[in-house]
Phi, psi and omega in degrees: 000339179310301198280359163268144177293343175174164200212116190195145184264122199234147157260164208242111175268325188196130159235167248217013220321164174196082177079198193280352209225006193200136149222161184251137211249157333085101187230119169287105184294112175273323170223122171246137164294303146217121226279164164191180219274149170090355210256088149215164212291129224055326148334153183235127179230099147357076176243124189265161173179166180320144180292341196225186206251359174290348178239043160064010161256198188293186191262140181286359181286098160271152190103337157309124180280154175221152121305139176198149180273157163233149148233124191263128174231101173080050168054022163230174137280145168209161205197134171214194199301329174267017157317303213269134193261323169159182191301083201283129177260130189262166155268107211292000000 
C-alpha cells in the first residue's frame, strides 16, 4: 500500500469498454484507505485498466465490492489484477 496513490474499497457499479483492449471500470468508493484527488467515501471514482482479466484488467462483476491499490497517471486512475487486494465485504 506504500507504493501506491490511493487505496480503497468499492463496489463495481459500471464498467465502460473504450475500444477492444481497455476499459473504464466505476466503482462506488466505499472506504478509503488512502486518500487521492477525486477519492472520498461515497463518491464514484473512475478506474481505467485492460478490458479483460486475461490481459491482466480488472474483474467485470458489477455489484461486486473489491479492495484496490490505485495509480494515478495524467489525472487519471488506474488499476489492474496486480491491484486487486480481493473481493471486499463493505457494509451496506
Amino acid at each position: 500500500m506504500r507504493e501506491a496513490d490511493a487505496a480503497i474499497a468499492g463496489r463495481l457499479v459500471e464498467v465502460v469498454s473504450r475500444g477492444r483492449l481497455r476499459a473504464v471500470y466505476r466503482y462506488r468508493v466505499r472506504r478509503v484507505y488512502k486518500s487521492g484527488p477525486g477519492i472520498r467515501r461515497g463518491g464514484i471514482v473512475s478506474v481505467h485498466s485492460m478490458g479483460s482479466s486475461a490481459a491482466c484488467g480488472l474483474p467485470r462483476r458489477e455489484g461486486r465490492s473489491y479492495g484496490l491499490l490505485l495509480s494515478r497517471h495524467a489525472g487519471r486512475w488506474s488499476s489492474g489484477l496486480c491491484g486487486l487486494l480481493r473481493r471486499h465485504k463493505c457494509a451496506s
